[in-house]
KENUPA-272101 format. One record per atom (N, C-alpha, C): z, x, y; residue in three letters. Coordinates in steps of 0.001 Angstrom, whole numbers, plus 500000, padded with zeros to 6 digits. Example, Ala and Ser with C-alpha at 12.3 -4.5 7.8 and 13.67 -1.06 7.14 Angstrom:
2
507800513190494310Ala/507800512300495500Ala/507800513200496700Ala/507080512850497750Ser/507140513670498940Ser/507870512900500030Ser/
# end
This chain:
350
771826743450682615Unk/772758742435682118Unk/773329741602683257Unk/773974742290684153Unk/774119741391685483Unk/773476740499685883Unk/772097741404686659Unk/770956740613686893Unk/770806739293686234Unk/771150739351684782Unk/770226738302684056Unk/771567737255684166Unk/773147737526684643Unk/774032736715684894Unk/773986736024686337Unk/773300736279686977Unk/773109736466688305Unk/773705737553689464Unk/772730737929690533Unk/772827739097691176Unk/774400738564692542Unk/774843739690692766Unk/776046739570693423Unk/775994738902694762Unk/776437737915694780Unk/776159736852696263Unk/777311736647697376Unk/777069736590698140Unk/778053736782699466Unk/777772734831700152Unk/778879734445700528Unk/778906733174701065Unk/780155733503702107Unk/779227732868703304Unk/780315732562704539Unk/780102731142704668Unk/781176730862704090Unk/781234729024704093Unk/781573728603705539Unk/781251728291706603Unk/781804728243708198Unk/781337726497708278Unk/782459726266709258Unk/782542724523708992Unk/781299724360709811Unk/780434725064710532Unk/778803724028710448Unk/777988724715710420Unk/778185725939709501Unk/776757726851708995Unk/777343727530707684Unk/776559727509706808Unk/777089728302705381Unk/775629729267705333Unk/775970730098705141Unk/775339731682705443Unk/775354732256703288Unk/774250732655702927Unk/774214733223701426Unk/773574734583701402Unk/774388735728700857Unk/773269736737700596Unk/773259737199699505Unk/772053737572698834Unk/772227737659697631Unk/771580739371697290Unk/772202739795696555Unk/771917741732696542Unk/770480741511695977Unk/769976742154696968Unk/768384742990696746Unk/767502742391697452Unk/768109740951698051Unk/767310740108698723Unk/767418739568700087Unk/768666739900700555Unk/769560739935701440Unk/769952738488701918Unk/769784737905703335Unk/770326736454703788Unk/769196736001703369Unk/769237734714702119Unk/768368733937702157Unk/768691732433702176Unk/769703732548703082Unk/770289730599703687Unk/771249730712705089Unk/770616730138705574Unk/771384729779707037Unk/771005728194707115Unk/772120727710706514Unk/771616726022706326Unk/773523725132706656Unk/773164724377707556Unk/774302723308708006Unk/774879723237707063Unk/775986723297706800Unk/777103722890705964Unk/777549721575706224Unk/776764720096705333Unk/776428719101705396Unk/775869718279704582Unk/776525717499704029Unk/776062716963703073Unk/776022714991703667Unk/774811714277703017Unk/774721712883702948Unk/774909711989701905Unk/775965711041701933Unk/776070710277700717Unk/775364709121701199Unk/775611708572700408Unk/775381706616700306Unk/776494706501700795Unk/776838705458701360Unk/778332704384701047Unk/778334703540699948Unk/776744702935699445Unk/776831702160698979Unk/777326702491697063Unk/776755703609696384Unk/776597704228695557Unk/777471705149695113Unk/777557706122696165Unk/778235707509696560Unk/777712708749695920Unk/776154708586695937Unk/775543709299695493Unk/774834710140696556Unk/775289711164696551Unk/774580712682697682Unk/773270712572697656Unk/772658712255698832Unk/771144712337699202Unk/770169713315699452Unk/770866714012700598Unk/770738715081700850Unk/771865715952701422Unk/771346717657702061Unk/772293718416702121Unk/771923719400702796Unk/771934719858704170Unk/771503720916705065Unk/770940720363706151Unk/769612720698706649Unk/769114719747707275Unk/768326719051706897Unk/768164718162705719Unk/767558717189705481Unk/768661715988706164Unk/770278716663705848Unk/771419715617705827Unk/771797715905707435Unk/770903716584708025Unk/771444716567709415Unk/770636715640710094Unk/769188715596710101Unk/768062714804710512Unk/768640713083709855Unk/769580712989708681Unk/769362711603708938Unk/770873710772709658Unk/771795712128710051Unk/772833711083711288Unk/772163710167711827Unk/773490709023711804Unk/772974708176712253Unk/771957707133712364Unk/771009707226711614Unk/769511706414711421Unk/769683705529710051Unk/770848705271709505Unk/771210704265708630Unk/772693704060708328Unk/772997702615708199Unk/774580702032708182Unk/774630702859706889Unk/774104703321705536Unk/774192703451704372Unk/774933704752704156Unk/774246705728705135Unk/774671706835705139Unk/775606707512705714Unk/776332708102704958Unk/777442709282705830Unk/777390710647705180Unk/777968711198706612Unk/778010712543706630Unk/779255712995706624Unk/779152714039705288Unk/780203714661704889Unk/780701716126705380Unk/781797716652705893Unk/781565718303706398Unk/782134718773705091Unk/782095719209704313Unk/783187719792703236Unk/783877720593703750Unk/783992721874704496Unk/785189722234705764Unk/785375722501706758Unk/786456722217706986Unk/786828721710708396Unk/787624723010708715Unk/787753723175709817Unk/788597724758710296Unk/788702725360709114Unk/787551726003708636Unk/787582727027708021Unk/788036726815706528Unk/788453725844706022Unk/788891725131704775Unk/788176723970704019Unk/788637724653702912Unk/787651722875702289Unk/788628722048702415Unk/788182721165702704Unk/788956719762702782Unk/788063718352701914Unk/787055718393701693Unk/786314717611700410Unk/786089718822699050Unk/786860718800698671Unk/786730719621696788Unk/785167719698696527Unk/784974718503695917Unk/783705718224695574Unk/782724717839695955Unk/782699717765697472Unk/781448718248697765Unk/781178719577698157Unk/782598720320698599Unk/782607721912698681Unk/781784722425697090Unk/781895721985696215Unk/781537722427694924Unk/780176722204695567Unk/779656720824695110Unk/778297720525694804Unk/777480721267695836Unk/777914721315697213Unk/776739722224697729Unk/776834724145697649Unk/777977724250697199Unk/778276725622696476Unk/777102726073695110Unk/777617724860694552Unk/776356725118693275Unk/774997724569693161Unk/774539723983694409Unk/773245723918694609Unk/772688724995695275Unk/773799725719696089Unk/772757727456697012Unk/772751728349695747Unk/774319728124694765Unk/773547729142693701Unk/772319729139692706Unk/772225727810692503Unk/771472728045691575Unk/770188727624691989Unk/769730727360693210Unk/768565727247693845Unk/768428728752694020Unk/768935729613695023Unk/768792731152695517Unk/768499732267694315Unk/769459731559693483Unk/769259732587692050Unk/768267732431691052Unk/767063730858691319Unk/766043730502690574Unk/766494730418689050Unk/767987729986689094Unk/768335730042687454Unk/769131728617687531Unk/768342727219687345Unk/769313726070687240Unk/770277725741686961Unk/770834726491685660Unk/771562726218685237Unk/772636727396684786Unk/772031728496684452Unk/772798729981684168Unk/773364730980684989Unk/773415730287686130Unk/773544731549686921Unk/775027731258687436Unk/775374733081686777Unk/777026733046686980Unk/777278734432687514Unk/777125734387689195Unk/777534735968690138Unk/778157735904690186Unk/778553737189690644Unk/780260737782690918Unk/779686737176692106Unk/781091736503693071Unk/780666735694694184Unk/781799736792695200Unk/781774736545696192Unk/782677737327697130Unk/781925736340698448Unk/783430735652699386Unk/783504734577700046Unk/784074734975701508Unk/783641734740703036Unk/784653734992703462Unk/785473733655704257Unk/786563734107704473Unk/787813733052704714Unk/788642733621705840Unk/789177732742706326Unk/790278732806707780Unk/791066733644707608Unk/791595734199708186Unk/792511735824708140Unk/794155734723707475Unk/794263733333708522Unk/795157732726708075Unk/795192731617707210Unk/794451731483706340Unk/793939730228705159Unk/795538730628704500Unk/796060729334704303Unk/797002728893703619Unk/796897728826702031Unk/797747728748701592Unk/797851728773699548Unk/797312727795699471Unk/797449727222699368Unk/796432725384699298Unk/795246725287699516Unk/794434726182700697Unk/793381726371700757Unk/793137727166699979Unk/793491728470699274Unk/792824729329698836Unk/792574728638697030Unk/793763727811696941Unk/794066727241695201Unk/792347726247695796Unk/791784725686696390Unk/791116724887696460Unk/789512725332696574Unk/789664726883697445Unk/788394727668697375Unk/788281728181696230Unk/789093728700695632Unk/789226728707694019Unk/788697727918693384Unk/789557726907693274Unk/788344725495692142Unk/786905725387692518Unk/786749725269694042Unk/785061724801693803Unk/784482725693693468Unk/784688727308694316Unk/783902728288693648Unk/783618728702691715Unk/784906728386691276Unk/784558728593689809Unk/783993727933689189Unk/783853726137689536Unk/783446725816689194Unk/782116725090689393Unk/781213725877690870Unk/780542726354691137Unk/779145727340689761Unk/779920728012689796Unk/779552728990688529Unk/779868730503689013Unk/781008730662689732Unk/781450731926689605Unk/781664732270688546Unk/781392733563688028Unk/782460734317686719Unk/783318735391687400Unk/783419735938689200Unk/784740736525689502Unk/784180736035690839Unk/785504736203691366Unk/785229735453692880Unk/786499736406693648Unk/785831736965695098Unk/786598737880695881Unk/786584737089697065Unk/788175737122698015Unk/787561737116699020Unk/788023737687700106Unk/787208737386701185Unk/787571738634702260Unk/787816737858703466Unk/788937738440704265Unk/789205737653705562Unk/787819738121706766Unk/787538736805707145Unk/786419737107708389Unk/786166738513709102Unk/787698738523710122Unk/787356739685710705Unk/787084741198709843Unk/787499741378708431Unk/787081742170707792Unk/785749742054707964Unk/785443741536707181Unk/783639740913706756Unk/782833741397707845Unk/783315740494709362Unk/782264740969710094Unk/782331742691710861Unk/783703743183710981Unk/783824744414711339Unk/782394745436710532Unk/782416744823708566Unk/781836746161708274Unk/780340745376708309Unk/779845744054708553Unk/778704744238708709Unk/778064744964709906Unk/779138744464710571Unk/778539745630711987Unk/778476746878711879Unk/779421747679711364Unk/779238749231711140Unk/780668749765711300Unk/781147748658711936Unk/782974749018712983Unk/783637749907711894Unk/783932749418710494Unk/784895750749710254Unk/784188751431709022Unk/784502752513708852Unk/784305753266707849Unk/785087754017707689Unk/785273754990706534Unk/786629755883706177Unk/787297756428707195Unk/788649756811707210Unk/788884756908708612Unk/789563756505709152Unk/790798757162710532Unk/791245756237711614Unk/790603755407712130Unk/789500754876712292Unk/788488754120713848Unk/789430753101713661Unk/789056752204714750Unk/790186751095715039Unk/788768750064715811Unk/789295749148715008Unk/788395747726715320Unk/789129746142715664Unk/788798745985716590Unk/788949744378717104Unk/787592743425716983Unk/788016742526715908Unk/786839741642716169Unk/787726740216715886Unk/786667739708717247Unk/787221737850717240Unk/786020737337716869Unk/786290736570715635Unk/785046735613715290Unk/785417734288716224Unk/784337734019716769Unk/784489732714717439Unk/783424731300716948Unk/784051730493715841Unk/783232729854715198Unk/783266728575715840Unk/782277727519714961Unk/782461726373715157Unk/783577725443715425Unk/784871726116714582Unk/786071725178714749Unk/787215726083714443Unk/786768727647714383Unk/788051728732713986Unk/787986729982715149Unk/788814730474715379Unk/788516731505716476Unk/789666732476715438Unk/789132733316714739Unk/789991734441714195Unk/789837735398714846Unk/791102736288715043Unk/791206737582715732Unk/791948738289714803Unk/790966739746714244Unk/791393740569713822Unk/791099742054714075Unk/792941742719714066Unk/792766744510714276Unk/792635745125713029Unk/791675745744712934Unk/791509746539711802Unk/791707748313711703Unk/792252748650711016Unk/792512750154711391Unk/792487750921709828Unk/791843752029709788Unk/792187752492708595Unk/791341752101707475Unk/790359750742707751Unk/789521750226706905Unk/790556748972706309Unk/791731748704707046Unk/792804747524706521Unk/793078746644707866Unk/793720745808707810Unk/793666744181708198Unk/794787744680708827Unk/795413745307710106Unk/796462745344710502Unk/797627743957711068Unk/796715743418711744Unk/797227742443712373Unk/796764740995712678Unk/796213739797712621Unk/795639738932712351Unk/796232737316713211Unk/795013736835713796Unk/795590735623714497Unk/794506734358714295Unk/794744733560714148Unk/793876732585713523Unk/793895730808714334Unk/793220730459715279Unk/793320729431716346Unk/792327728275715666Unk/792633727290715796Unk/791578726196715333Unk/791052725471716754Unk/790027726338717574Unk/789285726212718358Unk/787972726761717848Unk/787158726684718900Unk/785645726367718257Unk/784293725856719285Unk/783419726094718931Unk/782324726067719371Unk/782227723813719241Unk/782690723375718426Unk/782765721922718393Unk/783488721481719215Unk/784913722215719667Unk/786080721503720297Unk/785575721926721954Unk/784426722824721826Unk/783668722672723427Unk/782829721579723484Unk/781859721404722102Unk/781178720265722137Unk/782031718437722342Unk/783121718545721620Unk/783635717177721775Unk/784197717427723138Unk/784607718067724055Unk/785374717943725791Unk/784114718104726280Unk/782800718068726352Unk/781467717903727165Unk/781824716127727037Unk/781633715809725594Unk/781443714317725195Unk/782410713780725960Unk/783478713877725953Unk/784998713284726870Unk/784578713248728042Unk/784247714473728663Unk/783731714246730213Unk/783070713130730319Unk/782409713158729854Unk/780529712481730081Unk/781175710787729932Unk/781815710547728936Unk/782551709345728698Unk/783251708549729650Unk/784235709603729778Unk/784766709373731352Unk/784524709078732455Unk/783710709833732722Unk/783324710016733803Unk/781783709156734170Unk/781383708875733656Unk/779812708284733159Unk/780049706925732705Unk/780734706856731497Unk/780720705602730638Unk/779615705766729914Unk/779076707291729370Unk/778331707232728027Unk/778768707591727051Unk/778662707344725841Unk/778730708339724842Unk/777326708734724210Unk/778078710533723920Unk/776979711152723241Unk/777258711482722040Unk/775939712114721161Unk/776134712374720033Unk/776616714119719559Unk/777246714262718335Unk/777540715904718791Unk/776222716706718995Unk/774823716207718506Unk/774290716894718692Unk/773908717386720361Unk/773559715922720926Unk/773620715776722526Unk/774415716613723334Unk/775778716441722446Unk/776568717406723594Unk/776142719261723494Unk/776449719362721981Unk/776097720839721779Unk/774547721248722705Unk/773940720275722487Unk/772344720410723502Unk/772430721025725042Unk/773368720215725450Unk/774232720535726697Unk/774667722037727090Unk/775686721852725693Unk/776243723462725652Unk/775534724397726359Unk/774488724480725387Unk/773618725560724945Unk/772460725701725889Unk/772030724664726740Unk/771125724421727827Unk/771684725047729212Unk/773059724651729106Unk/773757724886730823Unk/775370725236730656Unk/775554725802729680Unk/777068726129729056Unk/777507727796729869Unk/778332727584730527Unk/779135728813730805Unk/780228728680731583Unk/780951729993731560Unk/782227730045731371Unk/782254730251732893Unk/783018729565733966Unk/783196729875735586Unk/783031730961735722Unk/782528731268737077Unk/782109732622737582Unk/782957732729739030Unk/783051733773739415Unk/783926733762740596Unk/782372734138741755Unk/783077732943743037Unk/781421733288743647Unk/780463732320743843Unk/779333732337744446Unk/778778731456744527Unk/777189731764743480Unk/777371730793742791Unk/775861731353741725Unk/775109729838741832Unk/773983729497740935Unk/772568728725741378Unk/772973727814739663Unk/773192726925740325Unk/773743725884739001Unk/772724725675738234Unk/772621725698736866Unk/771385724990736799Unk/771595723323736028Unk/770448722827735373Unk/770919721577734943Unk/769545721054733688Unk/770414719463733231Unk/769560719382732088Unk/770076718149731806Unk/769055717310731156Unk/769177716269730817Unk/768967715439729207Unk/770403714462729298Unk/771143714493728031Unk/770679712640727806Unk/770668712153726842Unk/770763710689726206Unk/771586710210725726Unk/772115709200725608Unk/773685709017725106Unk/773088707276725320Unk/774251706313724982Unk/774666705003724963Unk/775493704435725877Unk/775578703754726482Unk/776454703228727763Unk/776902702392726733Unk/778418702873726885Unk/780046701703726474Unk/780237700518726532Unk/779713700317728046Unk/779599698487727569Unk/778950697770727717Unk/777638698047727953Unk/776418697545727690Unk/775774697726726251Unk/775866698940726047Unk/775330699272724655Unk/773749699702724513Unk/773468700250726484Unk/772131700287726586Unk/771883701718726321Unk/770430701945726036Unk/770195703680725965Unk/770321703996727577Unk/770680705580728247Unk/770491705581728960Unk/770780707292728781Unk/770052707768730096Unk/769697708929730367Unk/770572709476731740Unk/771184710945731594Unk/771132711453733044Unk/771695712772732777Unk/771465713444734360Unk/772192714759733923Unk/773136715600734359Unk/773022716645733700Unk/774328717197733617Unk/774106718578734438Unk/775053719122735461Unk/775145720634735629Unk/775877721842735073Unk/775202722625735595Unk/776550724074734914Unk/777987723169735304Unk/778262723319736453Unk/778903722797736722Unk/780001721762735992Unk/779513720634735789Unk/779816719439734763Unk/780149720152733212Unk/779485721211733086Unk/779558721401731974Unk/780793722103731900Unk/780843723112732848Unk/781967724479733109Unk/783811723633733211Unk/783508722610733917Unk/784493721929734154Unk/785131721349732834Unk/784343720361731512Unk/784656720032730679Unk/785139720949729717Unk/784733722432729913Unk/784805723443729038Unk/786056724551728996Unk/786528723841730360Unk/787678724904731421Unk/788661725255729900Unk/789120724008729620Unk/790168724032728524Unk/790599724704727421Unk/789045724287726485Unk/789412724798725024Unk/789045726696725726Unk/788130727283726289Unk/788101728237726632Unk/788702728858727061Unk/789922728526727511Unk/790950729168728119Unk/791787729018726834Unk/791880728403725793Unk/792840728209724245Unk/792060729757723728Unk/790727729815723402Unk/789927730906722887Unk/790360732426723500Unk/790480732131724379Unk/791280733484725258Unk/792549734001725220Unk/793251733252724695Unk/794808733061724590Unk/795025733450723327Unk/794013732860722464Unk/794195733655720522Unk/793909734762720558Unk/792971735371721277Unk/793031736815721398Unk/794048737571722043Unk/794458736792723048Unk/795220737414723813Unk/796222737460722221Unk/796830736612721678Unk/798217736410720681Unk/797237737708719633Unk/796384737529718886Unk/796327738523718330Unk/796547739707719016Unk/795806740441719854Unk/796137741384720426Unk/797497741887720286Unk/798723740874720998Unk/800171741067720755Unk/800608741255719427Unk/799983741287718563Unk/800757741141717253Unk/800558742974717035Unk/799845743985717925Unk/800046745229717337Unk/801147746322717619Unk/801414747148716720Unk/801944748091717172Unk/801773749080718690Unk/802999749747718867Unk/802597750234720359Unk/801587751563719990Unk/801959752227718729Unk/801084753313718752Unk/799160753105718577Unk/799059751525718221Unk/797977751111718005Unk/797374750679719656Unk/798574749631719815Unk/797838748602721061Unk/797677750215722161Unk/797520751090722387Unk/797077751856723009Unk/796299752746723092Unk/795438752698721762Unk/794256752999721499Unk/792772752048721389Unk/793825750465721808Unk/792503749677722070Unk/791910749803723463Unk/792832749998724348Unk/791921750132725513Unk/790524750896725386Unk/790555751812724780Unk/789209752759724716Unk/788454752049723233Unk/788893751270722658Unk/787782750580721886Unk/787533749265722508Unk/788265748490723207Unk/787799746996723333Unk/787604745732722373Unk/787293744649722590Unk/786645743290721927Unk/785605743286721188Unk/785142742920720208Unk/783753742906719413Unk/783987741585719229Unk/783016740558719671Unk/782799738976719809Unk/781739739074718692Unk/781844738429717681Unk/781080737679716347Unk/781342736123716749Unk/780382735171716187Unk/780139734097715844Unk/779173734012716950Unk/778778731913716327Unk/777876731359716904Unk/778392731276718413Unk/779779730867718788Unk/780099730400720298Unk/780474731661720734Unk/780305732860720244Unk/780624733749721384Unk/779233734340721783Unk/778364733747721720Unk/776982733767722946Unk/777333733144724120Unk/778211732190724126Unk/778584731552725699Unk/778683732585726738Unk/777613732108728001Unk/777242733042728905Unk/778862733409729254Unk/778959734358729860Unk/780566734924730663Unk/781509734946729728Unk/781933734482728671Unk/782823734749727814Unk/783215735976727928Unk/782514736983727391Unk/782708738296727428Unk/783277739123729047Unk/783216738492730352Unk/783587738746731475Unk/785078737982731300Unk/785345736850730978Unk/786472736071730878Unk/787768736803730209Unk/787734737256728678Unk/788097737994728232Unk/788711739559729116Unk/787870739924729486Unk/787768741364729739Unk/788867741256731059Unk/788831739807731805Unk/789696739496732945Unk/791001739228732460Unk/791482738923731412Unk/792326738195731356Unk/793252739133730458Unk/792345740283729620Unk/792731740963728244Unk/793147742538728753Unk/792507742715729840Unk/791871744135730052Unk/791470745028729528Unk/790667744842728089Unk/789624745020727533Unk/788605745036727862Unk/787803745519727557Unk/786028745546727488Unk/785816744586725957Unk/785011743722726819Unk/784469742669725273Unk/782980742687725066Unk/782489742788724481Unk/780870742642724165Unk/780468741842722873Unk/779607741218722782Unk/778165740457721751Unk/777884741462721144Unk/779076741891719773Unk/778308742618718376Unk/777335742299717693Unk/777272740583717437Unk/776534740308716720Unk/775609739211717029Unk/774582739002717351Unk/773889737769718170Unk/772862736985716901Unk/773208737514715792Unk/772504736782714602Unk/773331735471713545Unk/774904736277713976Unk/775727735207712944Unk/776255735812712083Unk/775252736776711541Unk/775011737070710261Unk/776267738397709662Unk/776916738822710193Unk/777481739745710402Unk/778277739964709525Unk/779192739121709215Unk/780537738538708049Unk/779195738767706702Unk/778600737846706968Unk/778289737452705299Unk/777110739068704636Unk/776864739725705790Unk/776387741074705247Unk/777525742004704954Unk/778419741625705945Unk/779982742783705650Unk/780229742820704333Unk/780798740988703959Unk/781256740732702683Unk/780405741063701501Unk/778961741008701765Unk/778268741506700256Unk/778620743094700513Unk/778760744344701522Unk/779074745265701236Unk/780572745728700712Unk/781200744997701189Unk/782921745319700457Unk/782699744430699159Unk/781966743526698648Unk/782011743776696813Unk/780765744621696334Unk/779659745020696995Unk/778999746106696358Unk/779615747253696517Unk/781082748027697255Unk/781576748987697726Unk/782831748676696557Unk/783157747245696233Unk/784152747435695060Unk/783715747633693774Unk/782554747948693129Unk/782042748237692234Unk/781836747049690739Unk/781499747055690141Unk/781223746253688915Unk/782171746659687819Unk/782458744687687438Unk/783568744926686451Unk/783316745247685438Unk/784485745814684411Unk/784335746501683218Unk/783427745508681824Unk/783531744251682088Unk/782922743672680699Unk/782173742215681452Unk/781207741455680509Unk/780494740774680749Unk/782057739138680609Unk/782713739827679557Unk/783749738811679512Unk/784977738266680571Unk/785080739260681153Unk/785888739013682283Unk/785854738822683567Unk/786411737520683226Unk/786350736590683953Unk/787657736257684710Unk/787737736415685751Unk/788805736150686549Unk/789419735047686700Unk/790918734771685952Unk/791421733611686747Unk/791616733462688192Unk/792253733898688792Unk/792513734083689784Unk/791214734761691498Unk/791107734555692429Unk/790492735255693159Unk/790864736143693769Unk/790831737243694260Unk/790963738693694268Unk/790894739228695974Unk/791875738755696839Unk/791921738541698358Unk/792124740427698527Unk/791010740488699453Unk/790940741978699731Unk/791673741852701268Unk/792214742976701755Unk/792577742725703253Unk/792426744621703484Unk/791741744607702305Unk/791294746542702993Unk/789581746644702372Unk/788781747273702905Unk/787671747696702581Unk/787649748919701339Unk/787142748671700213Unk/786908749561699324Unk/785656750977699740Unk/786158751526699432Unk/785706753354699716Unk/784526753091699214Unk/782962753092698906Unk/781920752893698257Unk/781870754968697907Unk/
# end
């Protein structure tokens, strides 16, 4: 009967990757969270990377994020590409109504959540759960299970850096920064601007990132380098040149030192009988930007923690979250239907 309502689906909506898993089949979407309208029409073109490939290459088109730090901030297009992964993933056009379970910022505001609400239901949820990040990704990793264990995990996303202590299989303490793997990409672009008189595109800069991106090292190390395309300001000519660790490390000094500091504030938010049992557990780094080379040395300098790369797939949250609603079990009737969404901040006992 389920089945034939659709099978139980997990969504990590993240402002530039939306992640789907669906029970029995596991992740079957890792697609840009991105949608293309017209201007002229306002009719959605495309949506993932079809709508990423056409930045830029027509006045007609724009690109929509539906959310931004971790929130929807376009309703309806948060819907429409909500109910195009379901009912594409679920091969049911039009019928398909899962129990959905979502994850969200440890600190998402009432406004956001009244708003993840609407699109998801009307989406085609028939119950909708959701779970704060650092939950999510703690149990995809394995971090807690019944039990004292005690878990720190900082998701470090595109545009959210959540830090959460988990203890007990519950949400002890929680800190939530609107920094990001973008707000490194836009201070590459600033440099380069500046300093150059080019501008680049986000993709250009993130290219950068990810080519020659790391966090200062104390010491003398072997720079390396790479070369970026952009537009000169007042000419308006194409032009080429490049960039070093260096150049890069320098533009990056900033928001990375903000990313360090939310942990550091989460951290502070625990009890003394707690904050002294993290020393012997340490940092667990989730997301896309906590691959940045040295991060994990940066941290560990500044925190006196041990930090490490739990998860180097992404994927971590949106496997957690399908296990804390397959661990909350199935509701009593085909009829009930949830008004409301159902914010977990403890892991259910399976």
């Amino acid at each position: 009967m389920w089945d034939y309502a659709g099978r139980d689906t997990a969504i990590d909506f993240g402002s530039a990757t939306v992640r789907m898993h669906v029970r029995g089949r596991g992740v079957v979407c890792r697609e840009p969270s991105l949608l293309a309208r017209s201007r002229r029409s306002g009719r959605i073109l495309a949506l993932g990377v079809p709508a990423q490939q056409m930045a830029g290459r027509s006045p007609d088109v724009r690109l929509v994020r539906p959310i931004r730090e971790g929130a929807p901030t376009e309703t309806d297009e948060a819907e429409y590409l909500m109910r195009h992964l379901v009912r594409t993933h679920h091969r049911r056009h039009y019928m398909a109504r899962p129990r959905l379970v979502m994850t969200v910022p440890s600190g998402l505001s009432s406004v956001h959540y009244r708003a993840l609400q609407f699109s998801a239901y009307q989406a085609g949820a028939r119950r909708l759960t959701l779970v704060p990040t650092p939950i999510a990704a703690a149990a995809g990793m394995g971090l807690i299970e019944s039990g004292p264990e005690i878990a720190v995990v900082a998701d470090i996303g595109a545009e959210v850096t959540d830090v959460g202590v988990i203890a007990f299989g519950g949400l002890v303490t929680s800190h939530t920064a609107h920094v990001g793997g973008t707000t490194l990409d836009r201070a590459i672009a600033a440099l380069v601007r500046r300093e150059h008189g080019v501008a680049l595109s986000p993709a250009a800069a993130e290219a950068a990132k990810i080519a020659v991106g790391a966090v200062p090292r104390i010491g003398r190390h072997p720079a390396r380098q790479t070369s970026v395309e952009g537009r000169e300001v007042v000419s308006g000519l194409p032009r080429r040149l490049v960039l070093t660790t260096t150049d890069v490390q320098r533009a990056i000094e900033g928001p990375v030192a903000r990313i360090v500091e939310a942990i550091r504030t989460g951290l502070g938010g625990c009890s003394p009988e707690i904050s002294g049992e993290l020393l012997s557990v340490g940092v667990t780094l989730t997301g896309g930007s906590a691959r940045l080379p040295g991060l994990d040395r940066l941290i560990r300098e500044r925190t006196g923690l041990d930090a490490w790369l739990g998860d180097d797939t992404g994927d971590a949250a949106v496997i957690g979250a399908a296990g804390v609603l397959r661990a909350a079990g199935s509701p009593p009737s085909t009829r009930d239907i949830t008004p409301h969404p159902q914010p977990l901040t403890t892991v259910p006992q399976s």
